[in-house]
Structure formats: C-alpha cells, structure tokens
N, C-alpha and C positions, 0 to 999 in steps of 0.2 A: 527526525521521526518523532511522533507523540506516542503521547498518553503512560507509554508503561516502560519504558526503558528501563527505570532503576522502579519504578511503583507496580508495574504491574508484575517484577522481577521478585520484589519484598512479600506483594499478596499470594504468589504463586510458592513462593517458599510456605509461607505460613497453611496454603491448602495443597499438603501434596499429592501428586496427578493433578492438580486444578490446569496444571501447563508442560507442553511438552518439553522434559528437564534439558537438551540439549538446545533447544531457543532460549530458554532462559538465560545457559550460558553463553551463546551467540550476541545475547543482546546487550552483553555487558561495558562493548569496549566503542568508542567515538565513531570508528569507523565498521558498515558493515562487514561479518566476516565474508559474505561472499563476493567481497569488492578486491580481498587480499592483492590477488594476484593483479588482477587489471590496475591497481595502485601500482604495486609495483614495474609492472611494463611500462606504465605512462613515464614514471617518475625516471627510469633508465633512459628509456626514449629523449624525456625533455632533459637531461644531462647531458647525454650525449649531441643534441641540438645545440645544449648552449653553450660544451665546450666549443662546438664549431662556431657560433655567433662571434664570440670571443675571440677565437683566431683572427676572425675574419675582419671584428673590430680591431683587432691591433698591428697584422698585417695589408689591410687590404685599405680602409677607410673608415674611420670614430663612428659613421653612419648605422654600419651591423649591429654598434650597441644597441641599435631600436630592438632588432631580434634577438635579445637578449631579454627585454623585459616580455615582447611578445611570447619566448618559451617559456619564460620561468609563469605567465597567467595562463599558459596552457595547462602546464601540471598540474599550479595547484588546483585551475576547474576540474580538471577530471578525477585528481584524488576525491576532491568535492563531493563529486557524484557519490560515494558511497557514504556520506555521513550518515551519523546515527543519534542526533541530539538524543539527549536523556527529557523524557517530559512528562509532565503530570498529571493520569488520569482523572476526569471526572467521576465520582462517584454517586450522581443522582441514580434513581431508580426509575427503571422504565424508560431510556434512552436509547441512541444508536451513537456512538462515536465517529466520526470518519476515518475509513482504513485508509487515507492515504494523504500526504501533502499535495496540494492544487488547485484547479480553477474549480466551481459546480457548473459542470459543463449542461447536462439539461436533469429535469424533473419532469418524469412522462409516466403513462399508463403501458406497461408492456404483457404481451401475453409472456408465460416462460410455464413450458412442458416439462421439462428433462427433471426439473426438480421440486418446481413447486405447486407445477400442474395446474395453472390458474393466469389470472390478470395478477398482476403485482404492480406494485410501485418501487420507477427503478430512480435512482442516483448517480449520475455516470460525473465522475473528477478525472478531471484531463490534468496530466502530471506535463507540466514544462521540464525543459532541461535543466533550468537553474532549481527544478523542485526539490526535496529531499524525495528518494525515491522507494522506501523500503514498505512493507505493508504491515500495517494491523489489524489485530481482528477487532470488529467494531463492536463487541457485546461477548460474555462470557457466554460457549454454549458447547456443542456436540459435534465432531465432525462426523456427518452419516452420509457425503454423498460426495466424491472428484473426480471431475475430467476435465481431460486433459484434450484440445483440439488444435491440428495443427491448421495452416495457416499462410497469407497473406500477410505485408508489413506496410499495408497502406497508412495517411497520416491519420492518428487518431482522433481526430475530431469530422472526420468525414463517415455518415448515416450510411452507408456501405460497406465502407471500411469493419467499422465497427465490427459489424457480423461475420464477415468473411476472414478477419487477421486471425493469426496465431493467440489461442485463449486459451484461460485453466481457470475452469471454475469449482466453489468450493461451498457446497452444500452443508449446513450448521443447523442443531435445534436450540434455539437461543434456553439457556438456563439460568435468567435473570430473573429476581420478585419483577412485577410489571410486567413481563413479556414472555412467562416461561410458556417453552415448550413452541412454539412459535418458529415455523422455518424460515431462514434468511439464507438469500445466497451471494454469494462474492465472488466477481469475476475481473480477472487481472487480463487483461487485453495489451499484446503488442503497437508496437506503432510503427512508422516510416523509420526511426531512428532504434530502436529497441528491439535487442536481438536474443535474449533468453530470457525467459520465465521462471523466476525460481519460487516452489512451496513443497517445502518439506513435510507437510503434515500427511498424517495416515487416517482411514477409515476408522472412530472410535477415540479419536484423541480428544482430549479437553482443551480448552484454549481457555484464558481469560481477556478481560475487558482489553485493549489496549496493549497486545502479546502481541510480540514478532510473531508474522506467519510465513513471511516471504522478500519477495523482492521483483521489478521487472526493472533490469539493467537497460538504463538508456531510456526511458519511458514510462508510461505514455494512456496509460487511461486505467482506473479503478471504479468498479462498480456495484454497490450492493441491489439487492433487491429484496421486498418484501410483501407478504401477501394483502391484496387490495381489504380482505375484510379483518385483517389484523386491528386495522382503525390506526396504521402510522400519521403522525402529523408532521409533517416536514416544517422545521426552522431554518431552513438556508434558503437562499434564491438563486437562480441560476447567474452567475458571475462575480459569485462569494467566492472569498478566499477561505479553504481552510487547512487543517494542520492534523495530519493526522496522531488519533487515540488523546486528542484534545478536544477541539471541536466537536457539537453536539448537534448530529444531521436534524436532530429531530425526540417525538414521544410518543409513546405509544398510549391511546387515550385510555384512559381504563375503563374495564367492563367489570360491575360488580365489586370494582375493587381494587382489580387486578385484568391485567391480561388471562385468559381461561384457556390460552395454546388451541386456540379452534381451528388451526392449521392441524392437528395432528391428525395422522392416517388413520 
C-alpha cells in the first residue's frame, strides 16, 4: 500500500481529527487488519493440505512432494493478498496521489450526477491479483457524500461491467493549498474475483493525504473523479503502473494562485 502507512500515520498524529483515529491504528501493522481472518483460513487450509501432500509423499510416491511446494505458494499468495507496505507520501502542493496499487486502466470524460453533478474527469486502476489491494485516500479533504450499490461481479475491466458491479462510492471536499474546497469522488468497484467492499469511513470525517480508507478483497478496479472545470492535468497514461498514496495522478493547474474550489455548491 502507499503513501501513508507510517507518514501519513505521523501527519495525522501531529493534526488531530486530520484522520480517522481507528485507521490510523489499523494501518500500523504489515498486514491488512481486514485480511486477519482470511489469513488465517488460508494458512490452516494450506497446512492441513500439506500435511496430506507429505503423507502422500512418503507413503504413496516422492512425486506428492510437488504438492507440497504447490501448497505452501498457495498460502503464502493468499496471505499476500492483504499486505500493507509502509510508504511515503508525496508532499507536493496541488496534486492527486493514486488511491490504489495497479494498472491506469482508462482516462475519459464522464458525466457523474450523484455527486458532483457535472462532466468530470475520471481515472479508473484495474487492481490485478498480484496487486496490493488496500485503498487510500488520494488528497487530504472532507468526507460529505457515500453510497453504497449493490451489484453484479462481472470482470472489471469490462465498460458494462463497470456500471452495473457491486460499488461504494465516496464523495470528499478536497482541503489541500492548490485544490481546496474542490469535490473529488472515489469509487471502489467489485470484480469477477472480488467479494466485499470494505470502507469504514462516515459522513464528516477528515481523511489525510495517502490514509487508509478501505480495502476491496480480491480486487479489482479503483477510481477517482474530478470536476472537468477544476482544471485537473493528468500525469499518467493509460497502461502506467502505479502505487497507491505514492504515485502522482496528476495537478491541479492554478487559478490565481491557487485552486479557488469553484466546484462549491
């Protein structure tokens, strides 16, 4: 995971309310906490597999040894899945960080009503299963708007798909120098392989740059959006890698100065 794991943990101490104080401590330890259990099932599972590989190689034929190394890379990918590298946010002014590790699946003009009532510009990251999968928030700001839709678990890179899966999207007023006051929304979308949705945030919470906000177990697409007369510039291309609360989507051009939040209601 990027940007804030132990840095954006240190800034959120030093502002307090800047983060909600129960992700702060969530985000302290290598592995997600909402991964606990599914760690430990796997890890019983692949145990229990390889005491039987082992039988099988000492009774049966030396051959079973193969399914012995085939279980023990089952576990450890699946423990995998919930890592949580520690990483180090960018601190430029007037940026967007990427909430999530993955591909940049496309760079398009979208309408989007529900929240920011306009043409935006959206960024969709397709998360692989070898991805790290946890999310952050890409810019310190406001949470003033979530919903929550249920859904479809087609594969997520499919332009149908897309709209119709299982999503939870998370409406923010960015309160950064450069972009304050400016609405961005973030939406965590299911996939073929990906089976809950986790974001614990509430109506009114602060978030900072590069903060845990969630997690989609098993998947599969992350996506922000922002309003078309914001004046976003996008710095990635569609089939960059990037890492999320490290990676820099992009900048917000300045008006006067500064960003002047002419997104406000």
């Amino acid at each position: 995971m990027t940007g804030p794991s132990r840095a954006s943990s240190a800034r959120a101490a030093a502002e307090p309310g800047a983060h909600p104080g129960e992700l702060i401590q969530l985000d302290q330890g290598y592995f997600a906490p909402w991964g606990h259990r599914d760690i430990l099932k796997w890890s019983l599972l692949s145990l229990l597999a390889l005491f039987g590989a082992l039988a099988l190689a000492v009774f049966v034929s030396p051959w079973w040894s193969i399914l012995c190394g085939l279980v023990v890379f089952f576990g450890a990918f699946m423990a995998l899945f919930f890592r949580n590298p520690s990483r180090s946010v960018p601190s430029a002014t007037g940026v967007l960080v990427s909430p999530a590790d993955g591909t940049v699946q496309d760079i398009e003009e979208f309408d989007e009503e529900e929240y920011i009532g306009g043409k935006c510009l959206r960024i969709g990251i397709f998360l692989s299963v070898f991805n790290v999968h946890v999310n952050r928030a890409p810019c310190a700001g406001e949470i003033e708007w979530l919903s929550y839709k249920e859904g479809g678990f087609g594969v997520a890179y499919d332009a149908e798909a897309i709209l119709s899966n299982e999503s939870n999207s998370i409406g923010m007023r960015i309160r950064e120098d450069g972009a304050r006051g400016i609405k961005l929304l973030l939406r965590q979308v299911s996939g073929a392989i990906a089976r809950r949705i986790i974001c614990p945030l509430e109506k009114k919470d602060l978030v900072v740059r590069g903060g845990l906000i969630g997690m989609i177990k098993y998947g599969s697409r992350t996506e922000i959006m922002v309003p078309l007369e914001a004046g976003f510039q996008p710095e990635v291309f569609v089939k960059d890698k990037v890492r999320g609360g490290v990676t820099i989507l992009g900048r917000f051009a300045p008006v006067g100065g500064e960003a002047d939040g002419s997104a406000e209601d």
